[in-house]
N, CA and C of each residue as an Amber inpcrd file, in Angstrom:
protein
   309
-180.5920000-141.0080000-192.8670000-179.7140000-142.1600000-192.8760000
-180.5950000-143.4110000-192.8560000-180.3080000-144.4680000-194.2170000
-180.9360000-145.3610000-193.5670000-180.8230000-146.3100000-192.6010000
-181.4400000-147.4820000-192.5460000-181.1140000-148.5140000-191.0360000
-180.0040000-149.2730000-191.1210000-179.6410000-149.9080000-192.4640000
-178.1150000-150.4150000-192.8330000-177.1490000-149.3820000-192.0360000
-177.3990000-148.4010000-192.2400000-176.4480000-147.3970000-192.1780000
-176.5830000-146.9470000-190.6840000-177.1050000-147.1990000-189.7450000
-177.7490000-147.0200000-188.5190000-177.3470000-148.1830000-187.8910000
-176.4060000-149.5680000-188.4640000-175.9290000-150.1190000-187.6210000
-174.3470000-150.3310000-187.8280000-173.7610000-150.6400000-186.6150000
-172.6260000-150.1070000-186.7260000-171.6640000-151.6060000-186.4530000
-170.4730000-151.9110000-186.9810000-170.1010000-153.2990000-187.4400000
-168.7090000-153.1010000-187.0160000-168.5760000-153.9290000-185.3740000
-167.6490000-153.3390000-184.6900000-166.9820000-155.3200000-184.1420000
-165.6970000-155.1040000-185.2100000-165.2840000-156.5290000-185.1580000
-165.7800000-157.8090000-185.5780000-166.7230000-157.4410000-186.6460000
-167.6900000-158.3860000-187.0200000-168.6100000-158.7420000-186.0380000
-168.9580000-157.5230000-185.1520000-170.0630000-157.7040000-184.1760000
-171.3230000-156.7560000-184.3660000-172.3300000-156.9260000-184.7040000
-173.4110000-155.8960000-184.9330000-173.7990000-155.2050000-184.0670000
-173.9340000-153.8600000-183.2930000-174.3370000-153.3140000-182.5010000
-175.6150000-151.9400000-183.5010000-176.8130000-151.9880000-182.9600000
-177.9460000-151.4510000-183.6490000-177.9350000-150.0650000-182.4500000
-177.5340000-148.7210000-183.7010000-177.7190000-147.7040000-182.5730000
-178.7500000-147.3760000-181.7490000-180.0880000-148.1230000-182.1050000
-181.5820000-147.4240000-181.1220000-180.8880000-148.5130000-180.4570000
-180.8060000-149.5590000-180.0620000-180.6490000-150.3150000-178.7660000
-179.9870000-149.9040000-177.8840000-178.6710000-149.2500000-178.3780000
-177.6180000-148.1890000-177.6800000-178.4410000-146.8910000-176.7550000
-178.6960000-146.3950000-178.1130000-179.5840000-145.7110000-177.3030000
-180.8170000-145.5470000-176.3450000-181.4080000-146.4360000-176.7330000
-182.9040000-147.0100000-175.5400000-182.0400000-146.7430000-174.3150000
-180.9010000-147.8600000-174.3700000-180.2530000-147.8970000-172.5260000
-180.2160000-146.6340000-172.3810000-179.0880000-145.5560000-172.9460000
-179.1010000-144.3510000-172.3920000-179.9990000-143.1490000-171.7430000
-181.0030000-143.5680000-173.2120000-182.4920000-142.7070000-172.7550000
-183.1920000-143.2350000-171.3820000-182.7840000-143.8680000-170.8840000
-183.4010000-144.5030000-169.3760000-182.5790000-143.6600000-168.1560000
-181.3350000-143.2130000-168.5710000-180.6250000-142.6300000-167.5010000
-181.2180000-141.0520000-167.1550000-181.4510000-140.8920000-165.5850000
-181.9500000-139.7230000-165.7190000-181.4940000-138.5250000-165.7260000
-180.0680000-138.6770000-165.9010000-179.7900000-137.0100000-166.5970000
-179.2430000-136.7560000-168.1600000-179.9930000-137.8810000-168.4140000
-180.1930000-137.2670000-170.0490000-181.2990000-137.2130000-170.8020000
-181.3200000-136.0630000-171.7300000-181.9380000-135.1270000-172.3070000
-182.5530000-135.8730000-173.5380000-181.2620000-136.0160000-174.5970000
-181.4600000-137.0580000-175.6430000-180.2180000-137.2400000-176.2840000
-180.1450000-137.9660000-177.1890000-178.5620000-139.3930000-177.6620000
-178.9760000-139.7310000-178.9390000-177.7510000-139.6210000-179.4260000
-177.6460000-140.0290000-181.0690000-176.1980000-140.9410000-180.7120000
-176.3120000-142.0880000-181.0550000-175.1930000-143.3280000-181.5040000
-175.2460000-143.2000000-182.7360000-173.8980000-143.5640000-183.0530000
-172.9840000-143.6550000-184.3310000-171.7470000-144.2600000-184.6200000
-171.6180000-144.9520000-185.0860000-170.4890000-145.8350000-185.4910000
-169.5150000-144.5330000-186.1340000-167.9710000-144.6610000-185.6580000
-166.7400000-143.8370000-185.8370000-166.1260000-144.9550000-186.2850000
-164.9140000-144.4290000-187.2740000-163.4670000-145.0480000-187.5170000
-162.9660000-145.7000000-186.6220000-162.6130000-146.9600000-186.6340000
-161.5480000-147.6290000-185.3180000-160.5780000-148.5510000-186.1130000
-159.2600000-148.4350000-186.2250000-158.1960000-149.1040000-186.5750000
-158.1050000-150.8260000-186.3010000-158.5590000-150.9040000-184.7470000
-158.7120000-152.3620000-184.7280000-159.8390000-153.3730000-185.2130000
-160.6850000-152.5260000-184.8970000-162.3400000-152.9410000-185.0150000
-162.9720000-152.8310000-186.1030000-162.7500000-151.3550000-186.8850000
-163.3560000-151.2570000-188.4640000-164.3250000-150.1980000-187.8240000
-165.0780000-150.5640000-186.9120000-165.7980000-149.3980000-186.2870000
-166.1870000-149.2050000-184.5230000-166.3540000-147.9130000-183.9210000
-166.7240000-148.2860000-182.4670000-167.8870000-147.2860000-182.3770000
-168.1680000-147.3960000-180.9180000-169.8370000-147.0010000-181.0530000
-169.0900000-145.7070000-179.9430000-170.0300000-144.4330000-180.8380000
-169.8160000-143.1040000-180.4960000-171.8450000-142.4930000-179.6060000
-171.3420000-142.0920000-178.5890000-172.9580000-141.2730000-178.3560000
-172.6070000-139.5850000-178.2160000-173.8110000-139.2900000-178.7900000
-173.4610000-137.9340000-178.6650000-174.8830000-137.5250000-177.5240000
-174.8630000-137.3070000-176.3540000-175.6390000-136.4180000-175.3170000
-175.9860000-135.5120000-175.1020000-177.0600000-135.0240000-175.0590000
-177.4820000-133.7460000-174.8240000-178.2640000-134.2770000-173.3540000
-177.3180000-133.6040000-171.8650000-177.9290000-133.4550000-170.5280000
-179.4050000-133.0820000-170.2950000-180.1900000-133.0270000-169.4630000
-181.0780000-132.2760000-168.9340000-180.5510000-130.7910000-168.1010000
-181.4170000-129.9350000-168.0450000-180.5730000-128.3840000-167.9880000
-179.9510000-128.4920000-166.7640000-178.7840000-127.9120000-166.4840000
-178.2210000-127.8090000-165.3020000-177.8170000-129.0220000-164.6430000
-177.7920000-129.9480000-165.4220000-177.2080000-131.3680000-164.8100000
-175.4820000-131.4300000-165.4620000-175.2380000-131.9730000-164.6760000
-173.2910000-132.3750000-165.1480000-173.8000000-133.9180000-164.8100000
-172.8620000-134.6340000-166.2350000-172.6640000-135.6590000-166.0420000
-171.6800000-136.1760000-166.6530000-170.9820000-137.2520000-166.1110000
-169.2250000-137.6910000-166.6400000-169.7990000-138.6310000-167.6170000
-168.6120000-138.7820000-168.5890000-168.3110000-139.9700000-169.3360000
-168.4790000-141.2990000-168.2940000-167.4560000-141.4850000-168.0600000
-167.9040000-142.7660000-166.8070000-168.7800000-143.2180000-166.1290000
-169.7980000-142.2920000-165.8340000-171.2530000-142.4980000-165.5710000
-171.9050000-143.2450000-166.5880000-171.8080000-142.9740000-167.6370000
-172.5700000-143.2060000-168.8170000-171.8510000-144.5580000-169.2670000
-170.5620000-144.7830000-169.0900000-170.0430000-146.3170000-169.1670000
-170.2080000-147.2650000-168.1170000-170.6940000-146.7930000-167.4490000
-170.5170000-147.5130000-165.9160000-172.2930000-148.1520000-166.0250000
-173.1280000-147.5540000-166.3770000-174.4810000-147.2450000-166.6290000
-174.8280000-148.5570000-167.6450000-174.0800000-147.8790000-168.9270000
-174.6820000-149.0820000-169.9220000-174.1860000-150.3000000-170.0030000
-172.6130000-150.2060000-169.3370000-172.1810000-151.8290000-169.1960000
-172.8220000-152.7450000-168.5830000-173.7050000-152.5080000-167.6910000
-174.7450000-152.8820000-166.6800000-175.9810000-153.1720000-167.0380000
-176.3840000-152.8860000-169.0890000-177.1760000-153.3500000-169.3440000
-176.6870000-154.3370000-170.8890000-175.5130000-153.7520000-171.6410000
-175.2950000-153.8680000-172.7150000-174.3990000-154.9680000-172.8960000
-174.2040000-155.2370000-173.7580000-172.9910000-156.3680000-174.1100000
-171.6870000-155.2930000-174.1820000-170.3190000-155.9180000-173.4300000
-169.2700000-155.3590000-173.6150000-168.8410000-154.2660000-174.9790000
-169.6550000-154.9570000-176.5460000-168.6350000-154.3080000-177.3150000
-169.9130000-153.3540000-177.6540000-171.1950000-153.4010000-177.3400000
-172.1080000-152.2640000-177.8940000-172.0440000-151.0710000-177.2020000
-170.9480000-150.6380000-175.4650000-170.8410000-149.7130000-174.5540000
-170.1710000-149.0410000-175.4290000-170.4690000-147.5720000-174.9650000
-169.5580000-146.8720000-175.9610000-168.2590000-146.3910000-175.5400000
-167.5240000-146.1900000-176.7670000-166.0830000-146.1590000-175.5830000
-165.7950000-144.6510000-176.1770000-166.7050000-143.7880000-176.7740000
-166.5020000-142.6000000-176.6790000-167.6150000-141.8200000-176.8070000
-167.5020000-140.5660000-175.7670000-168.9970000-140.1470000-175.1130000
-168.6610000-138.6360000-175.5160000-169.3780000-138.0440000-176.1390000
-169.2990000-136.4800000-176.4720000-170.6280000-135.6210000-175.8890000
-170.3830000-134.9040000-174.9080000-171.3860000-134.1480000-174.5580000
-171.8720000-132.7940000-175.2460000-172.7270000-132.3790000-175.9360000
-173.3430000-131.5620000-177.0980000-174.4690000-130.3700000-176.5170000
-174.5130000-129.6030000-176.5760000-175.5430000-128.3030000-176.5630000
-176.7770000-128.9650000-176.9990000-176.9060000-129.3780000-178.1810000
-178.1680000-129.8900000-179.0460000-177.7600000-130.9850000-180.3840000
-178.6540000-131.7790000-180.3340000-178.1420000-132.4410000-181.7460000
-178.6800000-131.8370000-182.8670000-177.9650000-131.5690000-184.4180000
-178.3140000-131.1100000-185.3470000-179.6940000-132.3690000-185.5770000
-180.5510000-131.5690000-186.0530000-182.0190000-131.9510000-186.7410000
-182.3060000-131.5940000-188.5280000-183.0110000-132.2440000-189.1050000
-183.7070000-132.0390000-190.2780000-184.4620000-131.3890000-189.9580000
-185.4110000-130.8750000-190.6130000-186.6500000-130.0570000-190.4910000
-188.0830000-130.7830000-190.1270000-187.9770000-131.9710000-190.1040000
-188.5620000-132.7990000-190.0350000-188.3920000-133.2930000-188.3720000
-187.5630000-132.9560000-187.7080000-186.9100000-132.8450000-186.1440000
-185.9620000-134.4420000-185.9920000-185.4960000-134.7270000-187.1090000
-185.0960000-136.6140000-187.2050000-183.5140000-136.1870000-186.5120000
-182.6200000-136.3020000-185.9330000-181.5110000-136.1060000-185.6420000
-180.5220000-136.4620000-187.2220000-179.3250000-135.7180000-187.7090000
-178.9950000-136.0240000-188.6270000-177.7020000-136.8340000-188.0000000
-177.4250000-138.2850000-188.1380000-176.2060000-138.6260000-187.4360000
-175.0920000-138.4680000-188.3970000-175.4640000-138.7640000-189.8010000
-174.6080000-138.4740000-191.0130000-174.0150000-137.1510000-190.1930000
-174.3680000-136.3080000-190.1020000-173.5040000-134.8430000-189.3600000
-172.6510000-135.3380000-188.3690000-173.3480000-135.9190000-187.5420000
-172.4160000-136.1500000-186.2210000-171.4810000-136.9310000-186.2390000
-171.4260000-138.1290000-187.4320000-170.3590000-138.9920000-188.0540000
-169.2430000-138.4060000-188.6530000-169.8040000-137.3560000-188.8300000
-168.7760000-136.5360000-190.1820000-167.9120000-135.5910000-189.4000000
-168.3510000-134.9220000-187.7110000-167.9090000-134.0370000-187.7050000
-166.5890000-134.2470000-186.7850000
């Protein structure tokens, strides 16, 4: 995917998924995070993370909103959090978000 395509345009507001993600990757029960801009009716788009925990950790959605509102601007928090086994990879180990957008 390229970087056009890697940012996500939520109300005529730009939110850049590595920035999304940097915050998350700081929290310590996660593993690793792919952001992605989803369909949103009001907005045109909203910001999606997909998580993969560290082993044997539980962690809520709300944690993870509670977390980045505390670093992020209101509309770059994500307002939907999917917790994942593993993120699909290229062979190359790049996360494919095109997949995770699609699925």
């Amino acid at each position: 995917m390229d970087r056009k395509k890697d940012m996500i345009n939520r109300g005529g507001e730009k939110v850049y998924s590595v920035e999304v993600e940097n915050v998350i990757y700081t929290h310590p029960k996660v593993l690793e995070v792919a952001v992605v801009g989803i369909p949103d009716e009001i907005f045109g788009e909203m910001v999606k993370a997909f998580i993969v925990t560290k082993e044997n950790i539980v962690l809520e959605k709300d944690e993870i909103i509670e977390f980045t509102s505390k670093q992020l601007a209101s509309y770059k928090v994500p307002k939907e959090i999917e917790f994942v086994s593993e993120l699909p990879r290229n062979p190359g180990g790049k996360a494919l978000k095109n997949r995770l957008k699609n699925a």
